[in-house]
C-alpha positions as a LaTeX table, in Angstrom:
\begin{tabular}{lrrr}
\hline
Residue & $x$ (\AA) & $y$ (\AA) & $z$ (\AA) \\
\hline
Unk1 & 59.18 & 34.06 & 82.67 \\
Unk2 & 59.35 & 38.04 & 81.57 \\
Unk3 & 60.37 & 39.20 & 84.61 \\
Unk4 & 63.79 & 36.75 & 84.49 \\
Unk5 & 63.99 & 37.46 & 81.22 \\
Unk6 & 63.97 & 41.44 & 81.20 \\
Unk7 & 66.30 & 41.70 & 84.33 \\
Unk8 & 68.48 & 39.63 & 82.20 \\
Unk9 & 67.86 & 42.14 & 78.77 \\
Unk10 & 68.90 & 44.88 & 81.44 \\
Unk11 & 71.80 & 43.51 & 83.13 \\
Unk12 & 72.87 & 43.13 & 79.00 \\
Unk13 & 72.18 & 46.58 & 78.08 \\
Unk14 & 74.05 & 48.06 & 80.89 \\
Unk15 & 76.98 & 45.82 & 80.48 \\
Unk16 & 77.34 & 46.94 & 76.85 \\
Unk17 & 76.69 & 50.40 & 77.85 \\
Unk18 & 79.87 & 49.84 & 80.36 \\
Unk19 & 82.22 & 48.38 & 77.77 \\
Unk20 & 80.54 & 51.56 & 75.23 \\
Unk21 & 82.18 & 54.08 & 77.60 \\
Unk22 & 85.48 & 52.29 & 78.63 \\
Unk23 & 86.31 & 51.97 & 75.96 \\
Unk24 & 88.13 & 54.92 & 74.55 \\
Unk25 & 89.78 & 55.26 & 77.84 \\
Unk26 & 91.47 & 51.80 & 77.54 \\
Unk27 & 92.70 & 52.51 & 73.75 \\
Unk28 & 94.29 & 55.83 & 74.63 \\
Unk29 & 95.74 & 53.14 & 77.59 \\
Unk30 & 96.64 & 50.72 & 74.80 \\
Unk31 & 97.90 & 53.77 & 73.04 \\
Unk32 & 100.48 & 54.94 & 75.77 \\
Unk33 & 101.78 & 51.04 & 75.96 \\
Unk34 & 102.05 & 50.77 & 72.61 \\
Unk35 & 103.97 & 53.77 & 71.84 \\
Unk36 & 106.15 & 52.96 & 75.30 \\
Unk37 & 107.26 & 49.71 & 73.22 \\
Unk38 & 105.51 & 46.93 & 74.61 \\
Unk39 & 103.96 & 44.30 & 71.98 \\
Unk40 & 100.34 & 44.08 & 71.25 \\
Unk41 & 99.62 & 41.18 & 74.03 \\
Unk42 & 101.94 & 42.89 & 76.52 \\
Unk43 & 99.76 & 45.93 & 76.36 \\
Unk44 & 96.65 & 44.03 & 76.33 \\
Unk45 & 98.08 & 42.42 & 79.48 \\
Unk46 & 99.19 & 45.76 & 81.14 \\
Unk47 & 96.24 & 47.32 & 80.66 \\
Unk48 & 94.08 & 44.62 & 81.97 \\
Unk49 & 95.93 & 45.11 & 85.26 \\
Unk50 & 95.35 & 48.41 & 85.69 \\
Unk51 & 92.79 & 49.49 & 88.33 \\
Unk52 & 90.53 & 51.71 & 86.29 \\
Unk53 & 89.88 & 48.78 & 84.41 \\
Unk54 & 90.31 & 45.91 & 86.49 \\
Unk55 & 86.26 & 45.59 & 87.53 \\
Unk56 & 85.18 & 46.36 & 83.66 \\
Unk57 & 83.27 & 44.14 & 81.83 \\
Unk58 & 85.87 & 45.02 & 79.27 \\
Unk59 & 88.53 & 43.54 & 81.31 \\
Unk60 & 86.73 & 40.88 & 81.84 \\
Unk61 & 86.36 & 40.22 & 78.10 \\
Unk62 & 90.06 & 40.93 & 77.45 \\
Unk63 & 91.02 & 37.94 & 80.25 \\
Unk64 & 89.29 & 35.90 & 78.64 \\
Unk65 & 90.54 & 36.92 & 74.96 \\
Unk66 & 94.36 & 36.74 & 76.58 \\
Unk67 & 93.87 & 33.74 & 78.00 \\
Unk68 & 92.59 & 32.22 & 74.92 \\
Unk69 & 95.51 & 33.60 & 73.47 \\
Unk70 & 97.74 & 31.86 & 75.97 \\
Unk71 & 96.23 & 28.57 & 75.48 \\
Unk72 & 97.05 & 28.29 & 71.95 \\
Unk73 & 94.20 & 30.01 & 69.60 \\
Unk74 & 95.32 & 32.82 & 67.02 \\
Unk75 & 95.51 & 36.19 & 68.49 \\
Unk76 & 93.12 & 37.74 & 65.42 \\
Unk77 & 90.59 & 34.72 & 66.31 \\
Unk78 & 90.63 & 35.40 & 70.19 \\
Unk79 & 90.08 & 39.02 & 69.59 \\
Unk80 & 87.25 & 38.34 & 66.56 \\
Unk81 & 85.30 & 36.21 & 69.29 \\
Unk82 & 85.62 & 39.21 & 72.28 \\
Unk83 & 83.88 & 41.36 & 69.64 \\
Unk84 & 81.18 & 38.76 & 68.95 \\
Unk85 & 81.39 & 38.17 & 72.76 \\
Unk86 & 80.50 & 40.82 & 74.22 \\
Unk87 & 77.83 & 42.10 & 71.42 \\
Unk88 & 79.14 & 45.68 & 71.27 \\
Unk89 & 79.66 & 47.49 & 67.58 \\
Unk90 & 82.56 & 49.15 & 68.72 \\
Unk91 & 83.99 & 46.42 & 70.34 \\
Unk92 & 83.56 & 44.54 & 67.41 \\
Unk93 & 85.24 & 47.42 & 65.13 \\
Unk94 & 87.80 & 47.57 & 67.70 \\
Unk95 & 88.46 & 43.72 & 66.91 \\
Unk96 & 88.66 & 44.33 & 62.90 \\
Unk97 & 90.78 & 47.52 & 63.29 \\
Unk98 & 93.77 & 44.85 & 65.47 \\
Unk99 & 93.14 & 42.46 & 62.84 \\
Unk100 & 93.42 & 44.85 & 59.95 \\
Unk101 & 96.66 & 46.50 & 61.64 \\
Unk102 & 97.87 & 42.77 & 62.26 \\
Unk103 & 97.67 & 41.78 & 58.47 \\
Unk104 & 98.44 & 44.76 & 56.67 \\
Unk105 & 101.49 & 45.66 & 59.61 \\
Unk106 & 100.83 & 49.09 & 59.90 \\
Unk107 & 101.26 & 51.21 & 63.27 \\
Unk108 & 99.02 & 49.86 & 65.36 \\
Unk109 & 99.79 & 52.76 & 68.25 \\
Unk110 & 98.60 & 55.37 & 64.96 \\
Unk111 & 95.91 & 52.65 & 64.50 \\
Unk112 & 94.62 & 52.68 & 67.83 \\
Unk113 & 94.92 & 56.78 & 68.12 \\
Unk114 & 92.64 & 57.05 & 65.50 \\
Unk115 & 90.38 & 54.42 & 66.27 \\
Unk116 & 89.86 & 55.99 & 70.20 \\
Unk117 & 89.58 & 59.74 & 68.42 \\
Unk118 & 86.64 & 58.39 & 66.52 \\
Unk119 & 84.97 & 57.08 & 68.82 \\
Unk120 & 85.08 & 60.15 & 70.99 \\
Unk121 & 83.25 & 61.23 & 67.70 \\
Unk122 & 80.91 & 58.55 & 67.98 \\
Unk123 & 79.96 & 59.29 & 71.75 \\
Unk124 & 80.17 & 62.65 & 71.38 \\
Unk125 & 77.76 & 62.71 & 68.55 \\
Unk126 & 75.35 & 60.38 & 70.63 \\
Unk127 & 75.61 & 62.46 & 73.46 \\
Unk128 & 73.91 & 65.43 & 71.41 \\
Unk129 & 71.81 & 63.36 & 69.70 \\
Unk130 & 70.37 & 62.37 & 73.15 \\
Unk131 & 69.96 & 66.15 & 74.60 \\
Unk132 & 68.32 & 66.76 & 70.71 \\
Unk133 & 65.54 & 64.73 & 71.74 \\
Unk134 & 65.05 & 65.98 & 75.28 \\
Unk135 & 63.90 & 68.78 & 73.81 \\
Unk136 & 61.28 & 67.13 & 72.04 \\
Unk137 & 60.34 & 65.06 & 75.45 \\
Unk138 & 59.96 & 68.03 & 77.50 \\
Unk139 & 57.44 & 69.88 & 74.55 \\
Unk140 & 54.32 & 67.59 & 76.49 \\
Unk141 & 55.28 & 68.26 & 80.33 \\
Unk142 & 55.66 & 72.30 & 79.54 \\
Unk143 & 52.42 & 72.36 & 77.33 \\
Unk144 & 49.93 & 70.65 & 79.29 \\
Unk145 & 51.59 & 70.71 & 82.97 \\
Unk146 & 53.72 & 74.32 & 83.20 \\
Unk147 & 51.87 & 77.17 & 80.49 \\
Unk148 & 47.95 & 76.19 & 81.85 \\
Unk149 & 50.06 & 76.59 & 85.45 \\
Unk150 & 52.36 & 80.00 & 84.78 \\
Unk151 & 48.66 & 81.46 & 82.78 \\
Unk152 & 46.88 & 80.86 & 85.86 \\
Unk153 & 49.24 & 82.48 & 87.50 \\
Unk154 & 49.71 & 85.41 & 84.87 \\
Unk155 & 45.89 & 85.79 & 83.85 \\
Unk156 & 44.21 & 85.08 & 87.49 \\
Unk157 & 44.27 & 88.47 & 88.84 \\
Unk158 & 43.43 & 89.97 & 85.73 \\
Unk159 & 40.26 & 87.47 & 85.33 \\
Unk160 & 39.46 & 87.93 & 88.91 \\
Unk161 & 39.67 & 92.16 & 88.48 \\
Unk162 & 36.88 & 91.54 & 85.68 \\
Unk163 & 34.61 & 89.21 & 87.24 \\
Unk164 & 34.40 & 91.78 & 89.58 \\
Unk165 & 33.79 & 94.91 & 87.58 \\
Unk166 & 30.89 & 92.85 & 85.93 \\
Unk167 & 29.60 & 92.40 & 89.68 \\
Unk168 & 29.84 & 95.31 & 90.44 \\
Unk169 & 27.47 & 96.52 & 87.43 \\
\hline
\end{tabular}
């Protein structure tokens, strides 16, 4: 039963991670639509199609949020369950921000600029946060695998020029 059920916790975790990075990339999409005139739903449509996209989990998860849409439920309630869907914060965010534009009618292409600038923020910030802890990683494999290694190498001759003298006396 653990083996099923971490495959499974894997398969998860890399799905999110997918949807994590495509993200941006399909709001600056969104973005271009958007700002080209289409309506929210067109753009979600277009950008489904498209063939960066079209194997993405995301996709996936914005078929099934436009189809939803097509057979009758609320836009803001099809895009609210995608976030919940899929299990992603950003997703999720990405879900509120639409809904917030939606009520409040402000420019969703502005909206959605911001939105994909922060989180290039977000990733970018994760992204050194990451290589911040390598360092820390590495601190066991250079102490106790590389320095006894490179002093060997360093103090050997040295050691072996004295064990010598003191033979020699």
């Amino acid at each position: 039963f653990l083996i099923p059920s971490l495959w499974l916790s894997n398969k998860v975790k890399k799905r999110q991670l997918q949807i994590f990075h495509d993200l941006p990339d399909l709001l600056d999409l969104m973005t271009v639509c958007v700002e080209a005139g289409l309506s929210m739903d067109a753009a979600m449509i277009k950008v489904n199609e498209d063939q960066q996209f079209k194997k993405s989990p995301l996709a996936s998860e914005m078929k099934i949020a436009i189809q939803e849409t097509r057979a009758g439920k609320p836009r803001l309630e099809a895009l609210r369950d995608m976030g919940e869907r899929a299990k992603v914060d950003d997703l999720k965010d990405f879900a509120a921000m639409l809904i917030q534009t939606e009520r409040l009618g402000t420019s969703l292409a502005q909206s959605l600029r911001v939105f994909s600038d922060s989180l290039r923020t977000v990733r970018r910030q994760r992204a050194e946060e990451a290589a911040a802890k390598t360092a820390v990683k590495l601190l066991f494999p250079l102490v106790f695998l590389i320095f006894p290694a490179l002093l060997l190498v360093i103090l050997g001759p040295g050691i072996i020029r004295i064990m010598k003298l003191f033979a020699e006396i």
